[in-house]
C-alpha positions, 0 to 999 in steps of 0.5 A: 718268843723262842725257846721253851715256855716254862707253864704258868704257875702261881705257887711260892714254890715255882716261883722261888724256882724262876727267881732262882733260875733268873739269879743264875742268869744275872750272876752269869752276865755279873760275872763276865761283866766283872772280868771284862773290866777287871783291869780297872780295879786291878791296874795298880797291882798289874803295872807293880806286877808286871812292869808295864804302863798304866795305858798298856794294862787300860788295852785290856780292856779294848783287846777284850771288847776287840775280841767280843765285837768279832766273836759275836755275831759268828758264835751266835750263828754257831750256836743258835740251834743248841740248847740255851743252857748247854751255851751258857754253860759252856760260856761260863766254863770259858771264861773259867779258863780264860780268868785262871790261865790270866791268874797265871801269865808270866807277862802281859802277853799271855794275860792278852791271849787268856782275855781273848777266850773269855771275850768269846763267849761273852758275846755269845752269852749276852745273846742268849740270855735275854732269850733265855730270861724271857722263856722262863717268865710267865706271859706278860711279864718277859721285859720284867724278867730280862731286865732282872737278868740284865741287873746282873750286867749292870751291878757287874759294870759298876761293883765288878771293879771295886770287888777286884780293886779290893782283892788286889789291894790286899791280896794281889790281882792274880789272887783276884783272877782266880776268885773270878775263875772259881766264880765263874766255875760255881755258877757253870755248875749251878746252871747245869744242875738248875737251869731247864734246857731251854731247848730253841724251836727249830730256826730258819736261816740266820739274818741280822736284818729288821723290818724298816720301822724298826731298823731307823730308831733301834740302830740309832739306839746303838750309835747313841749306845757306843758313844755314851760307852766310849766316853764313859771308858775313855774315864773309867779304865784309868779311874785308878790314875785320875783319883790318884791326882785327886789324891785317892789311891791306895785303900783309899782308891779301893773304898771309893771303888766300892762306894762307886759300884754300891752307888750304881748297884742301887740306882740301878735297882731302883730305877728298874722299877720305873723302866717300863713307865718311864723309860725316856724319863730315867735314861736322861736323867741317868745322862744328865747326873752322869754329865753333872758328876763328871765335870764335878770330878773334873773341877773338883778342888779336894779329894772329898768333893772328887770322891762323891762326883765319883760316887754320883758317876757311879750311881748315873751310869750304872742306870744305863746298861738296863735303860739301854738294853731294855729299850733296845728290845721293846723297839724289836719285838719279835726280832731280839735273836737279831737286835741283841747279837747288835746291841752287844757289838754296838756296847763293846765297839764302845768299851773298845774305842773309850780304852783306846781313846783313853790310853791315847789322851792319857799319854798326852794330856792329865789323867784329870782330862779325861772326865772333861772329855766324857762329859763333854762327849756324853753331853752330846750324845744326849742331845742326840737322844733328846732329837730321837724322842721329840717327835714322839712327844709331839704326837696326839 
């Protein structure tokens, strides 16, 4: 494993630190997770603000995943012989100036271009995280301490856009960009001073390239990955109109955001912890609820019915960005500084194509479509999966 090894040690103390060093890497991912899907939770308040669309404000997102998937894979090859920390700081003090240049911009233009700065370091800090949180944990357990780090990914996803929906229903999403850059700004400031350096051993030259047995399953990991995230933010970037048709909006809207991200914040904890023994068993199940959820929100007839089907949405998918990356790094033991600068792409391409798919379906069709299409689309990506994992279930 790269980076420097941080000794053994079994003392409360040491152990407080490696829990604290970990807290810091998972706000870190919390953080950029949560401006990246900023515009769900604050497109109310942006098209009031700034007189555009709800589908123009959804492009948001795919501008910035756009961003990520092209800035990615170069940053990492830039990047890859400097100290850990010297990146992840610089990531987050990025993001500090993307968010409060946003919190700025006098149309939606300028918001597009600050949204792009952030987009480059977000690639950047999701391939160097897993590296980092494997180095600061003791031996034998670094899948443990990446999947802690990755918690903060997956709770970003998920309570990220309730935290914004909240602020801006009552103080105004310019408001809210400046929380996040000032957030972003604490946490710089903390893995400066907490962080080791996390110093990388001297690397060869740079190549994306797996061995053989190990580039056939983890690539089709990644097609599955992208197309279960396209069908579920085709939905999500316009949660805002679909609950509005079900007649939740307002405080309202901002109350099930909520309750939809404190739903995935504590499946994803708890499914954590059965990750490593059962990791083809809770990533299906997570598939199957999030399918169930969906048609329900579809078909919903009231809006109580349509708030839980949002609520168990919530609570499926916010289990699949750790199912996903942790299994996408015991398929590539050895070779993660290649498989995550692919994964990361693999996620974006689908946080880009299900905004563009969105805000092209949304313009032609109800708002309340769009769950149907996303359960429909993730339906079939895990009957894929289920293929991928039935000759392994065959072996003596």
């Amino acid at each position: 494993m790269t980076g420097t090894q941080a000794p053994p040690a079994t003392s409360p103390t040491d152990d407080q630190l490696r829990a604290t060093r970990l807290f810091l890497l998972a706000a870190g991912l919390f953080v950029f997770l949560t401006a990246e899907m900023y515009p769900v939770g604050a497109m109310p308040d942006m098209t009031r603000d700034l007189g555009e669309s709800d589908a123009a404000v959804g492009r948001l997102v795919t501008w910035y995943a756009v961003g990520v998937g092209v800035a990615a894979i170069p940053l990492v090859m830039l990047t890859r012989r400097m100290p850990r920390r010297r990146v992840i700081v610089a990531c987050l003090l990025a993001l500090f100036v993307s968010m409060a240049m946003a919190a700025l911009a006098p149309n939606l233009l300028v918001v597009t271009i600050a949204r792009f700065i952030g987009a480059a370091a977000h690639g950047a800090i999701f391939a160097v995280v897993p590296v980092a949180a494997a180095s600061l944990a003791r031996r034998g357990a670094e899948a443990k301490s990446v999947a802690s780090a990755f918690l903060g990914a997956s709770v970003g996803v998920v309570a990220g856009p309730p935290f914004v929906a909240a602020i801006s229903d009552h103080l105004g999403w310019r408001v809210a960009s400046g929380i996040i850059a000032a957030i972003a700004l604490g946490v710089a400031i903390a893995s400066q001073l907490k962080l080791p350096p996390l110093e990388p051993e001297a690397p060869g030259e740079f190549s994306l390239r797996l061995p053989r047995a190990m580039a056939g399953p983890f690539f089709t990991l990644c097609a599955v990955v992208a197309v279960v995230v396209t069908a579920h933010n085709a939905a999500w970037a316009f949660i805002a109109p679909i609950l509005a048709a079900k007649g939740i909006s307002g405080t309202a809207f901002a109350v099930e955001l909520f309750v939809y991200g404190v739903a995935g914040a504590l499946t994803t904890a708890y499914a954590s912890r059965h990750l490593d023994a059962h990791p083809t068993r809770v990533t299906m199940l997570a598939l199957g609820c999030m399918v169930v959820a969906l048609l329900a929100l579809t078909f919903s007839p009231a809006a109580a019915v349509a708030a839980i089907a949002a609520a168990a949405w919530g609570g499926a998918f916010g289990v699949l960005p750790v199912a996903f990356q942790t299994r996408a790094l015991s398929m590539t033991p050895g070779f993660t500084d290649a498989s995550t600068p692919i994964y990361v792409v693999a996620f974006q391409v689908g946080i880009s194509l299900g905004a563009l798919v969105g805000s092209a379906l949304i313009t032609h069709v109800d708002a309340t479509t769009l769950p149907l299409f996303a359960a429909i689309v993730t339906a079939l990506a895990a009957l894929s999966l289920v293929q991928q994992h039935r000759p392994e279930s065959r072996r003596p």
